[in-house]
N, C-alpha and C positions, 0 to 999 in steps of 0.2 A: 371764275368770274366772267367767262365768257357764254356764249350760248351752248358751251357744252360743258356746264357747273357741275351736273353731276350725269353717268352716264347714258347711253342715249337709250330710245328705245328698243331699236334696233339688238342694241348691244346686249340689253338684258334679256330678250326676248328666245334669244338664242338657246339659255338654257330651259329644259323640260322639267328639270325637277318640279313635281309638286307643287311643295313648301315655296320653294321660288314662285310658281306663277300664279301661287295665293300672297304672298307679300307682294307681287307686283301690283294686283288687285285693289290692295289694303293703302296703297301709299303713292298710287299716281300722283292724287292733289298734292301732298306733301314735295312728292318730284316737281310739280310745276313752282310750288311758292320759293321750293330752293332757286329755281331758276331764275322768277320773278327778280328776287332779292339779289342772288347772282348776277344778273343783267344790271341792275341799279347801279349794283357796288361797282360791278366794272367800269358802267361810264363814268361813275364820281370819279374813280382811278384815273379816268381818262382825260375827264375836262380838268380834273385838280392837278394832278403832278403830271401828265403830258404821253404822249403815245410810247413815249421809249419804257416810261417804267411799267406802263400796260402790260406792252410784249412780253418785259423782260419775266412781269408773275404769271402768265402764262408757261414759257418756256420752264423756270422753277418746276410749276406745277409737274408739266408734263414729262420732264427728266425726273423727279420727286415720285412719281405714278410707276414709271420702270425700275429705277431703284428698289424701291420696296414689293415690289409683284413677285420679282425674281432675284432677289440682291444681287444685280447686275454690276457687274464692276465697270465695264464703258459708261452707266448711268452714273456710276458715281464718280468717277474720273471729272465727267461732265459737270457734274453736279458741283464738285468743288473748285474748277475752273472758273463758271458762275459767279459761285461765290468769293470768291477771293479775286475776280475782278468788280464786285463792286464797290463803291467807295462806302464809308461808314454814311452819309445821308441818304442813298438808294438804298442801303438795308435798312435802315430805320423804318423807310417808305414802305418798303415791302413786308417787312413783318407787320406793319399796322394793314396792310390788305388782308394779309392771311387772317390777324386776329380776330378783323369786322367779320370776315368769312364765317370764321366762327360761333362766335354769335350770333349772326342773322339767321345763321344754319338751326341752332339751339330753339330761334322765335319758330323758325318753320317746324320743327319737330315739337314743340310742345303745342301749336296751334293743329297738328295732325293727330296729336294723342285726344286735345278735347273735341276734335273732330268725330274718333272712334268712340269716345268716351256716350259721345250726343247720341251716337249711331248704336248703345249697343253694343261695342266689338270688342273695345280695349282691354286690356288686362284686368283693371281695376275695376271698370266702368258697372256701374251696380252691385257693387259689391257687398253691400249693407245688406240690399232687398233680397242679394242671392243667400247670405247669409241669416239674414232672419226666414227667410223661405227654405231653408236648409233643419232650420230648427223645429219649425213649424211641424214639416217632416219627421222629426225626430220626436217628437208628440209636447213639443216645450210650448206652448200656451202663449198670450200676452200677456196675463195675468203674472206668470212665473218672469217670464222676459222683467215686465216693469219692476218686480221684486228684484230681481238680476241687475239690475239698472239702479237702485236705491242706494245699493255701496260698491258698485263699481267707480273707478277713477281711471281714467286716461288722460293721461299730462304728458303731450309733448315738452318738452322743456328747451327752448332758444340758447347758445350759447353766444358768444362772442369769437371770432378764429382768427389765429395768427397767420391764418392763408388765404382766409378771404379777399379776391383781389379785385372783383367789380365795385367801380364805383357807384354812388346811388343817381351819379346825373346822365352817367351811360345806361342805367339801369331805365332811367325813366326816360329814357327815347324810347329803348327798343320796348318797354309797355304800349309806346304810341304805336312802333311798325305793328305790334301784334293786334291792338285795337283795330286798324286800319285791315287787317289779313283778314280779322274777325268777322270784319263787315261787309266784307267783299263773300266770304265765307254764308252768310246770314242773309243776307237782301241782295234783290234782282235791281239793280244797280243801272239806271239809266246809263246812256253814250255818255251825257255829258259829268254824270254823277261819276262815272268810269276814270274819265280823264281826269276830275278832279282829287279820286280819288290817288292813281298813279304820282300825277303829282306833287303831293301830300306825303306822298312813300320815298319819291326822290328828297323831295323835304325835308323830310327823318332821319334818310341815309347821310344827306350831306352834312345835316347838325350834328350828326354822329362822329362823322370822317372826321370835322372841324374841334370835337368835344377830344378834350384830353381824356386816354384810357386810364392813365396812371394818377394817383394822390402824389400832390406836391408836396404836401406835409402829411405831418402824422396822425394819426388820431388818438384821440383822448379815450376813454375807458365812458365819457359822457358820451361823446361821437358814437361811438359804439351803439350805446343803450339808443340815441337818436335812429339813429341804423335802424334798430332793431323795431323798432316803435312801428317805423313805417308798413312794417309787414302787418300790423291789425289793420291800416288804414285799407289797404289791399285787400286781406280775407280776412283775419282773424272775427273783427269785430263785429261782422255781419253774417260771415261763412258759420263759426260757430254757433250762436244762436239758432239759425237755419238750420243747421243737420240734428240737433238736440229735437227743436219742433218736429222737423220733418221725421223722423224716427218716432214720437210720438202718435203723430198722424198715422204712421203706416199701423202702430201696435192698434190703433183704436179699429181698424180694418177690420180686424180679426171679431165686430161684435163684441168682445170682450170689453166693454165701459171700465173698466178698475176706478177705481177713487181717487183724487190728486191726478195732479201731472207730471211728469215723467221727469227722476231726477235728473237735474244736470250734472250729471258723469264727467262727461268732458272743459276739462280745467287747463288754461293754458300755465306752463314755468318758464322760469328764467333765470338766465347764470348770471347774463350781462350786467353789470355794475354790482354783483355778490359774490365773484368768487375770487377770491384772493390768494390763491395758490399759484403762486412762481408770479405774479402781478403786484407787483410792490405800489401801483397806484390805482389800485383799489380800496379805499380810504374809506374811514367813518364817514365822513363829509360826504365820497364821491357815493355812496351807498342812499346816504341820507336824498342825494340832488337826484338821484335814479330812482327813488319810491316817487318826489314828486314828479318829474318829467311822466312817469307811468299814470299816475294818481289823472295829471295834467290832460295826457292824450282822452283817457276816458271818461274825466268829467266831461269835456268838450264836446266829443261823443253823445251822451247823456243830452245835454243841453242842447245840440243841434238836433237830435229827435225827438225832444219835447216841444221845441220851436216849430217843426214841421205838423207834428201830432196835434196842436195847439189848432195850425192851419186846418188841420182837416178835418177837427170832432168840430164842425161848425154847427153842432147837434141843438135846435130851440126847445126847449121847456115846454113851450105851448103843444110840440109836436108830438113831442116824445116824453115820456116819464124817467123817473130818474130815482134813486135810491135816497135814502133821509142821510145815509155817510157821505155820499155823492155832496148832496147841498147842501151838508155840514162842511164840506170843505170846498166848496166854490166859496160858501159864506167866508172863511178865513182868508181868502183869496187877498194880497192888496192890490190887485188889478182893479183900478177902477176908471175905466175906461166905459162912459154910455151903450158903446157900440158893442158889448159883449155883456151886458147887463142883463139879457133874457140867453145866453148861452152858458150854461154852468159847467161842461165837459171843459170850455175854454177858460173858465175863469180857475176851474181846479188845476188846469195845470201850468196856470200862469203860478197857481202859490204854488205848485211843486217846483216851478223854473225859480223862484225866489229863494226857496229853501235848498235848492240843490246849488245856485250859485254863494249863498251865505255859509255852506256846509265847505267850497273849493276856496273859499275865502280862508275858512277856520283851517282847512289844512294848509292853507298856505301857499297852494297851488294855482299854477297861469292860467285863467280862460279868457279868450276874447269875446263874450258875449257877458251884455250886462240884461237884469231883468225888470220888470215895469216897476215893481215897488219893494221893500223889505220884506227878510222872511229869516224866520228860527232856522238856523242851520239842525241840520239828521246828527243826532246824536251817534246813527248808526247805520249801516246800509239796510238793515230791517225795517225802518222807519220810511225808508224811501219806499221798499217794497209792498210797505201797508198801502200808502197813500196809492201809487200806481195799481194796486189791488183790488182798491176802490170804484177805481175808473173801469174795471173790468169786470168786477161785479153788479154793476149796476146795469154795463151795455148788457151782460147776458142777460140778467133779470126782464130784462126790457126786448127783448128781442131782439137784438141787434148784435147775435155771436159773430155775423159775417165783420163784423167792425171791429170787434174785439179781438180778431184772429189777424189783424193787419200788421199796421206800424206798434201798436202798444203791446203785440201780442212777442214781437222779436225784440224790444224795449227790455217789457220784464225779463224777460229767457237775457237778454244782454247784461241786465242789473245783477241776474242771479248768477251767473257765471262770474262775471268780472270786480264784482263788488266796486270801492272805492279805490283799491289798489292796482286793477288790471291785469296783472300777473304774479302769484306766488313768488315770490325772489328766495331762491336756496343763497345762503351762503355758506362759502366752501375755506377751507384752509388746509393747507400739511401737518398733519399730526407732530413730526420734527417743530414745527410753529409753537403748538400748543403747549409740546412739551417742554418747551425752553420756557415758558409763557408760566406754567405750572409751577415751574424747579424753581423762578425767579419769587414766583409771590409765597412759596411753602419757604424756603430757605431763608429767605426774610421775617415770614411769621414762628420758625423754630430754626433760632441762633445756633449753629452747630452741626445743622442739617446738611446733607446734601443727597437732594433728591434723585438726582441724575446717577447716585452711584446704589440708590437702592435696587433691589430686584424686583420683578413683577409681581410677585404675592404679597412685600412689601407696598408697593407703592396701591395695590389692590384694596388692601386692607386699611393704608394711611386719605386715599380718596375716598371709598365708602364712609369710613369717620364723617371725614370735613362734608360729604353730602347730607347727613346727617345733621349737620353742627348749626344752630342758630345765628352764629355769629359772620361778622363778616370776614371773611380772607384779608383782603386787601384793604390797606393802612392807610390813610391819608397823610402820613406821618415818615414815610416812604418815599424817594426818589427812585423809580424803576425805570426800567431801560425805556429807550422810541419804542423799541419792539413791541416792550409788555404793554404800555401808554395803549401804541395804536389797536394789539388784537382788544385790551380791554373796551378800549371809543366802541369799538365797532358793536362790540355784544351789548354796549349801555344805547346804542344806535335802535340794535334789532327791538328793542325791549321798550323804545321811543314807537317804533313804528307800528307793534302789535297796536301802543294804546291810541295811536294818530288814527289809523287806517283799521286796525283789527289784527285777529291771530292769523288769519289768512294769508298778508302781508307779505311775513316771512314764517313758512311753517315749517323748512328744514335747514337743518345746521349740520353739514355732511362734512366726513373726514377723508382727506384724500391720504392714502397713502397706509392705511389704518393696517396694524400690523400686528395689535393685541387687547386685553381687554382697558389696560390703563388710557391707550387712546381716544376710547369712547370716555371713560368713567373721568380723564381732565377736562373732556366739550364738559361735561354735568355741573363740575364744579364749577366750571366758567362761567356756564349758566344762572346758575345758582348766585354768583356775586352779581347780576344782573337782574334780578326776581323771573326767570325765565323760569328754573326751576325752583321748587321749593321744598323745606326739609322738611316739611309732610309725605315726600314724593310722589307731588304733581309736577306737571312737564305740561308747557305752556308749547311746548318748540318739538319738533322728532328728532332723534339724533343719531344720524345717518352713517355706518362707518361704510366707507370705497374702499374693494377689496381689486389692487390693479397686477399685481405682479402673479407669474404662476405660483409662488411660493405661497402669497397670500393667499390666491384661489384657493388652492390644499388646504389653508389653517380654516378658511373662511368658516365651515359647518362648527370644528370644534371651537372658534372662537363665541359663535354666536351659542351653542348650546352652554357652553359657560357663562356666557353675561344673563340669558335669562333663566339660569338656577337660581343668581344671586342677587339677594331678597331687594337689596336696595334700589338694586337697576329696572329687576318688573317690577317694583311699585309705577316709574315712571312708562314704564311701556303699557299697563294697567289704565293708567290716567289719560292715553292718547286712545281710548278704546281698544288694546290689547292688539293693535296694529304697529310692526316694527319694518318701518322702508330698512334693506341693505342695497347699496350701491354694488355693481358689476363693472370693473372698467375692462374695453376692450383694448384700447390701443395701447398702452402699456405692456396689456400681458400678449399684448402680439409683437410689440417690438423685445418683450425680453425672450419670448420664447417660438417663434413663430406664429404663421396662419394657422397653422391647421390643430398644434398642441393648445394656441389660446382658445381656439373655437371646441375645443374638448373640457379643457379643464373648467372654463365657466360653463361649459355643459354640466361637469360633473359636480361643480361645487352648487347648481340649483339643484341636483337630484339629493347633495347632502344637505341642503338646507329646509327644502320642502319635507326632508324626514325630521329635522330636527324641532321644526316651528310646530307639525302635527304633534308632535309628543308633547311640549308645551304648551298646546292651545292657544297661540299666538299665530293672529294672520300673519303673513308673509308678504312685502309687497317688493317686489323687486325692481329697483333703478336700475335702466338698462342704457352706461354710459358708450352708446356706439356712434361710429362716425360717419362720416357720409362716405369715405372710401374703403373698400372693400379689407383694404390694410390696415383698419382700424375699426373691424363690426360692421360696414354697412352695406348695403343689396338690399334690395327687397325686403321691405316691412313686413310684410303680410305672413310673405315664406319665414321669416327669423321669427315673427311670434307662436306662430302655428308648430312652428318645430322646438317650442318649449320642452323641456320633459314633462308629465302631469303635473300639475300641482301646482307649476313655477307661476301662472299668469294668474288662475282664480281671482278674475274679475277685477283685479286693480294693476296697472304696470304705469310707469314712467319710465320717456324715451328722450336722450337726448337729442336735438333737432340741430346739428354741428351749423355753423359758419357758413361754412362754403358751401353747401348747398341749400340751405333755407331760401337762396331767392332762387331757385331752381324751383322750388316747390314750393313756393307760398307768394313769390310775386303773382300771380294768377288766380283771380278768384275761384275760377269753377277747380283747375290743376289740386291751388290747395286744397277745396272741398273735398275730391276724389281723393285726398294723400290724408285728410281726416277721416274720413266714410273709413279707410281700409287700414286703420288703427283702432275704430272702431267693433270694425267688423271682425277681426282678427284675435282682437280682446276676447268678445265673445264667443267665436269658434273654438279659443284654444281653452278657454273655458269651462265651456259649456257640452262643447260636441265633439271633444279630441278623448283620448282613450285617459282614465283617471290614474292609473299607475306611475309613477314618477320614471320608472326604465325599463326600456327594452328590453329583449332577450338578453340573456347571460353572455351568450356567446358575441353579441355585436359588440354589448362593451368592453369585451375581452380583446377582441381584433382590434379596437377602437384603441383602447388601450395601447397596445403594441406597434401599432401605426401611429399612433400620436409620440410616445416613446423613438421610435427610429426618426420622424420627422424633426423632433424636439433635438438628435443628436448631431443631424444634418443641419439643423436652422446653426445654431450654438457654437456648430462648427465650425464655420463660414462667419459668421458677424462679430463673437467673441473670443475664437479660439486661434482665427486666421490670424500669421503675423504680418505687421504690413495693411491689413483690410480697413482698421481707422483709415489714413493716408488715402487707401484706396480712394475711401466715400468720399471722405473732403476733395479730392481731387477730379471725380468723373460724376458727382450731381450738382447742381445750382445752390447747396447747402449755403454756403457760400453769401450768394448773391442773393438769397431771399430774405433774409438779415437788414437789406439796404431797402428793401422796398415799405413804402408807408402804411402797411395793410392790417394793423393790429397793435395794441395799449401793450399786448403779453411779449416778453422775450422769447427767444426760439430756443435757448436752453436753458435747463435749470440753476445751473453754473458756467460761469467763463471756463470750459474744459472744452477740449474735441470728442471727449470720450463718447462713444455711444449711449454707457448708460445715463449719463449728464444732459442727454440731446431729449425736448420733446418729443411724444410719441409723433404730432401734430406734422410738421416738418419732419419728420424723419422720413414717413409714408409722401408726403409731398413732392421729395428732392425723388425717390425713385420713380416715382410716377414721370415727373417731367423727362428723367431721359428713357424713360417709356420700356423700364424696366419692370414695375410693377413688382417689385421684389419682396414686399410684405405680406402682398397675397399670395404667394405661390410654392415658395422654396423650400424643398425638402419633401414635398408632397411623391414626387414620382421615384425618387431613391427610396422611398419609406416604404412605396406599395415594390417595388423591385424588389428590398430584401425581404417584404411579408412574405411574397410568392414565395420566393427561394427559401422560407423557412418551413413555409405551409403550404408544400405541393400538392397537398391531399382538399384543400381547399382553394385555395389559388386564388384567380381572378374567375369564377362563376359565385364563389361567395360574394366576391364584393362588388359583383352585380348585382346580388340580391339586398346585398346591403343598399345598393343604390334606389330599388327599386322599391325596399317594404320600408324602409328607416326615413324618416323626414327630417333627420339631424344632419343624414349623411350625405341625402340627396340637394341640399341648402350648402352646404359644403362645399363641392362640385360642382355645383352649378354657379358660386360667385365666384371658383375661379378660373371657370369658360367662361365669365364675363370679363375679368381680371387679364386672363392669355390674352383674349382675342384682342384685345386694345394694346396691349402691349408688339413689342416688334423689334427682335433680335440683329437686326440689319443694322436699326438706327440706335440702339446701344452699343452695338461698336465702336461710333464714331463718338461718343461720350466716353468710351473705356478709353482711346489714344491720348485724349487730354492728361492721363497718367502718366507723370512723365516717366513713371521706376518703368520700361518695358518687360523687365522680368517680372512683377509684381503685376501688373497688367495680364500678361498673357496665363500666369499661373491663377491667378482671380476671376477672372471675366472667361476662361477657357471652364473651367466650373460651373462657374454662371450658366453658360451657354448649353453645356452639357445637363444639366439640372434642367433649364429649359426645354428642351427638347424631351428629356426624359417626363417632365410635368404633360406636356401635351401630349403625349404619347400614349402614357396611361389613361389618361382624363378620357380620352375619346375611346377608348377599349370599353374602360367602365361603363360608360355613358351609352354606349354604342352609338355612336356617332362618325360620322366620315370627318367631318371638320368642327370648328369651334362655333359656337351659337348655332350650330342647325336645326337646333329646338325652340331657336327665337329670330325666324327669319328676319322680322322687323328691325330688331336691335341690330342683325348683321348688316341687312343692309345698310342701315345708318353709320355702322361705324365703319362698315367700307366708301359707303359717300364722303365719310370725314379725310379719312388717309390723305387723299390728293393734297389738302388744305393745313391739315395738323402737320407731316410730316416735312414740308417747307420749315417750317419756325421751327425745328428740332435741330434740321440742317443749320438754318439760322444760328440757333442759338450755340450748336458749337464753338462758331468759327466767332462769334463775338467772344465767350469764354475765352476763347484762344486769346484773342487779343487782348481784352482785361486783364487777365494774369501775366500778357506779359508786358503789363503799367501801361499800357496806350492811354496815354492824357485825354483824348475827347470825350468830355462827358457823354457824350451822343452812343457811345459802344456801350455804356452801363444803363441807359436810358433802353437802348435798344435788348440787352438782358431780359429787362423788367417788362417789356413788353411783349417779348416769345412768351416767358411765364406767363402773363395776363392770357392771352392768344391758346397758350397750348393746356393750362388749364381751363378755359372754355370748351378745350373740343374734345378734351375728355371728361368729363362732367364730374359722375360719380368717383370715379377713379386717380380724381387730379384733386 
């Protein structure tokens, strides 16, 4: 926070490497806005709380900087002298320095990425045009593309997170500082434009320092969906319409005119206010309040661009010509206002503005704008489409495409993506749910039953029937549990919304936890008591099973090649267009099995899948439930789609888009565009232009195999086998203390147990992270490749260089966990293993840990060939070396307040200051926190 925020020129100039004095290159302005922003913070620091606690996050820093370079023991001696002379209000102070640190740090590094993005450079940056220029090459047509494009679907899908810890009013400063960098960035900015800009920037910074980082209260499961809302305001709304067009535009490039315009592929989803697994207040009601808030945001939407478009077609009659549909529908216009009486473009969408607010009326939903006179609400969002169809058809006729390609032209493209609903809403449950849900309404309608102790070909055989059966299940005659009440509200909910809004609404009904074919075949009948399904076998709905644990993974092929032999279930996958979504969960089968066995076995269960769906002539579409951290699926989109095996993407995938990082990536219009472009992009590649075989060579999955296998016996080993190791975690991560913080509607476990399999995947990967352990990316990885060697001398490590280098499963692999090491940092996990109070239990666990550690990097960089971690992405190094100074204070921090919490220090200000290293130190690890 001083003039030397991050290090100097001098300092870095030093070194010759290459790669170094190309990143240096790539990221000067990025060096200056940290400093910028660094300077600000620090004087805020300074005039706010006074020159002492200035010094004192300086000295931190700079003992913090030694510490970790060299795990210096005089630094740390120093370091916790420091710290245990402050009082608990100087730490509070000081962890809120470090935390803004971080996040200003965050605005300066993603105002550097749309920098590069502008320029050309970045990773991402064109990714679309390199990729349809890639095909082009490949002799793929526009004609073939737009056909490619007619039933492809890419659905990111929004979640709601129990870890998400920025607020949305800290959130909307720093949109302001980055506005403001933007501009500075953008325009040649007068002295005094300059001055006023600066500041403007002190401005922000100090609303900031003054703005509470932490929720005082909790949020609602509505909070949430509100939350979530705001990300279209941001990009969704406009970004997508935009890249659908602009893709369009570029196919027409090619000469190639095709017919029609170019489907809208890209469809956004959502969890938030539908998924009711381990969420007891997610309700029929709160479901029903989250279609309208969604419905709500986008009629608004709607009506403020036709209020605008209104302004602008100020097109006269006399001047121009117009179509007989055109002034059939100004004619129904009830605008009658003189002064628009020779404008008919105006008058037609005065009666679209009437009809589209009489249609938000009939659903029931909030708009703040009223319209000039009455109108027949849209029976349908088709009906809205006609009309604004009309307006488009007539300017082309007339000459006037430049007009029609403007505001009405991202309008329609908005209408047709979003409909009246805005976002698809899945909703989710526990098969355990359903099936208590099932047992309760069979045992009821056959006295004597007990469903729960049938067997599976039993109960296969008893649900086919009743899917079948005309009649209805469930009795009104019946007093069933709250349980069965609430799942039934909610499916008489969904089956309210198709006919409110449409089938789009809600179009998936997914099974968390799905574990055989009766789990799918109780969603059907559930359906079925709701006219969702019907016993002709149509399916109104898709019915999703989530395959999360390794076990599942394995059964995942033969479950799915059983349900669609069996005649009753593909009648209804027949009726959805012979398209069957399966869910993939990652964080589950990485907490039950490892990084590296989960990252295999959902490998291998889409090589059994894409065999199985080919033999029944059933598309495939694969739900890919990953997370924003590496410990739970996430890295790099592009790299994780492209390293599908064949078959698995074929043009349609859904991703989920986790919590904690969606405003990393979606509070920024252009950020977001570039994070859709290369979902896009990547669909297609793995599609279209990657090798058609579902698997590699014989022999990679072999080795793959047996590395996954030794990984799997070392993960297993250590989490479920170690005694002692529950205790451990509860005692050396913030598990704990993340529980107290107001950051999500979901509990952190699925039961009041410590157990680990009882603990969300969510927070499980969280608590390692924060004490910068990283332990669900990494563990077991380098004993696995140790004992491969030692079995397979005759192949060694030159195989599994080549594995590195021909395989894109292997090489995505390795590379998120040199992302995963490099952030992480064995010095300052130490001082989180002492909090344990067993010392033998300590030194025998965290002596493993460390050992494993060390063995992970060690391999990782032989493979990779590499001298150290990220030297294949100097930018990302650097950056996360610029962070250490700033991160690794609040880690210190946070110990020494742990210390004190546990042992009961009454000021609330020590639990307050917990919660704000968290906020703090997951910012400055982003992905990985």
């Amino acid at each position: 926070m001083s003039l030397q925020t991050v290090p100097s020129d001098a300092t870095e100039q030093r070194s010759n490497r290459p790669e170094d004095v190309q990143a240096l290159e790539a990221d000067v302005r990025l060096r200056d806005d940290i400093r910028l922003l660094g300077r600000i913070l620090g004087d805020t620091v300074r005039d706010q709380e006074g020159e002492d606690v200035f010094d004192l996050v300086e000295r931190i820093r700079q003992t913090s900087i030694r510490f970790h370079r060299d795990e210096d023991r005089l630094a740390r001696r120093e370091l916790e002298q420091i710290l245990d002379s402050m009082s608990t209000s100087e730490t509070v102070r000081i962890v809120r320095a470090f935390s803004y640190f971080s996040h200003l740090a965050n605005i300066a590094e993603d105002q550097n990425n749309i920098r590069q993005m502008r320029a050309g450079k970045g990773g991402g940056s064109g990714v679309l045009v390199a990729t349809l220029a890639k095909a082009k090459g490949a002799g793929i047509g526009a004609d073939a593309l737009r056909n490619f494009f007619k039933s492809a679907l890419v659905s990111p899908v929004l979640t709601a997170h129990p870890t998400e810890v920025r607020r949305k009013s800290t959130m909307d400063r720093e949109m302001e500082v980055a506005g403001l960098l933007d501009r500075r960035e953008r325009v040649a900015l007068t002295p005094d434009e300059a001055a006023a800009s600066d500041e403007q920037l002190r401005r922000e910074v100090l609303t900031l320092w003054q703005t509470n980082l932490l929720r005082r209260t909790k949020l609602t499961v509505l909070d949430e969906v509100a939350n979530g809302l705001s990300f279209y305001d941001y990009t969704f709304l406009r970004e997508v319409p935009r890249l659908v067009n602009a893709l369009e535009d570029r196919l027409e490039e090619g000469g190639e005119q095709a017919a029609g315009e170019l489907a809208s592929f890209l469809r956004m989803g959502s969890w938030i206010g539908g998924d009711r697994d381990g969420n007891p207040f997610v309700t029929a009601d709160v479901m029903r309040g989250t279609l309208r808030l969604q419905s709500s945001r986008v009629m608004q939407f709607y009506l403020n661009e036709l209020h605008v478009l209104g302004s602008e077609l100020s097109i006269a009659a006399h001047l121009a010509d117009v179509s007989e549909d055109l002034r059939t529908l100004a004619e129904r216009s009830p605008d009658t206002s003189p002064h628009r009486s020779g404008e008919p473009y105006r008058l037609a969408v005065s009666g679209i503005y009437a009809r589209l607010t009489a249609t938000a009326e009939k659903l029931k939903v909030e708009i703040t704008r009223r319209p000039v006179g009455k109108g027949a609400p849209y029976a349908s969002v088709k009906e809205l489409q006609a009309d604004l169809d009309v307006l488009h058809r007539s300017l082309i006729s007339n000459n006037a495409r430049v007009i029609a390609r403007g505001r009405l032209r991202l309008l329609r493209r908005a209408v047709d993506c979003f409909g009246f609903h805005l976002a698809r809403l899945d909703i989710r449950q526990n098969s355990a749910v359903h099936e208590r849900t099932i047992a309760e309404l069979m045992d009821a309608a056959n006295p004597g039953m007990s469903y729960l102790a049938l067997g599976e070909d039993a109960r296969i055989s008893l649900l086919t029937n009743e899917l079948r059966s005309t009649r209805a299940l469930v009795s009104p005659f019946v007093k069933y549990s709250d349980e069965t009440m609430g799942e039934l509200n909610v499916f008489h909910a969904a089956a309210e919304a198709h006919a409110m809004f449409g089938s789009d609404a809600i179009p998936q009904c997914i099974i968390s936890m799905c574990k055989g074919m009766s789990d799918m075949l109780e969603v059907a009948v559930l359906l079925k008591e709701v006219g969702l399904v019907h016993p002709s076998g149509r399916s109104a709905i898709n019915i999703v099973p989530l395959f999360e644990t390794i076990e599942d993974l394995q059964a995942s092929s033969g479950i799915m090649d059983r349900m669609l032999s069996l005649h009753d279930y593909r009648r209804l996958v027949d009726s959805r267009g012979s398209v069957q979504e399966v869910m993939l969960g990652y964080s589950d089968s990485n907490k039950d099995g490892g990084f590296v066995t989960s990252g295999w076995e959902l490998y291998k269960a889409e090589i059994g899948l894409v065999d199985v769906f080919e033999r029944h002539h059933v598309r495939l579409r694969l739900f890919h439930g990953r997370g924003g951290s590496v410990g739970r699926g996430g890295g790099p989109s592009y790299d994780a789609i492209v390293a599908q095996p064949g078959g698995a993407v074929n043009g349609q995938i859904r991703i989920t888009e986790q919590g904690e990082i969606i405003s990393s990536k979606y509070s920024n219009a252009e950020v977001g565009r570039n994070n859709l472009e290369i979902l896009a992009a990547a669909t297609l590649d793995a599609s279209l232009l990657q090798p058609s075989q579902s698997a590699p060579r014989r022999e990679y999955l072999t080795a793959m195999d047996e590395l996954s296998n030794l990984a799997f016996k070392a993960y297993r080993g250590l989490v479920y086998e170690t005694d002692g190791f529950v205790d451990y975690f509860w005692s050396s991560t913030v598990i704990n203390e993340i529980a107290t913080l107001n950051i999500g509607s979901r509990p952190a476990s699925r039961k009041k147990t410590r157990a680990i399999e009882d603990l969300r995947a969510i927070p499980w990967v969280f608590s390692w992270a924060q004490c910068r352990l990283m332990l669900p990316g990494w563990y077991g990885f380098g004993s696995a490749v140790e004992q491969w060697i030692a079995e397979h001398p005759q192949q060694g490590m030159p195989f599994l260089k080549e594995l590195y280098k021909e395989w894109p499963f292997f090489r995505m692999l390795l590379s998120n966990m040199d992302m995963v090491l490099a952030k992480s940092s064995i010095a300052i996990a130490s001082r989180y293993a002492e909090l344990v109070p067993d010392e033998a239990l300590r030194e025998k666990i965290f002596g493993r840990i460390r050992r494993e550690w060390h063995s992970c990097i060690e391999t990782l960089l032989d493979i990779m060939g590499q001298d150290r971690l990220l030297q294949g992405n100097p930018l990302l190094e650097r950056s996360v070396r610029h962070r250490f100074p700033y991160l690794d204070p609040l880690n210190h921090v946070q110990v020494e307040l742990l210390r004190e919490h546990r042992a009961q220090n009454p000021d609330e200000q020590v639990l307050r200051g917990i919660q704000l290293t968290i906020n703090g130190i997951s910012a400055g690890l982003r992905n990985t926190g």
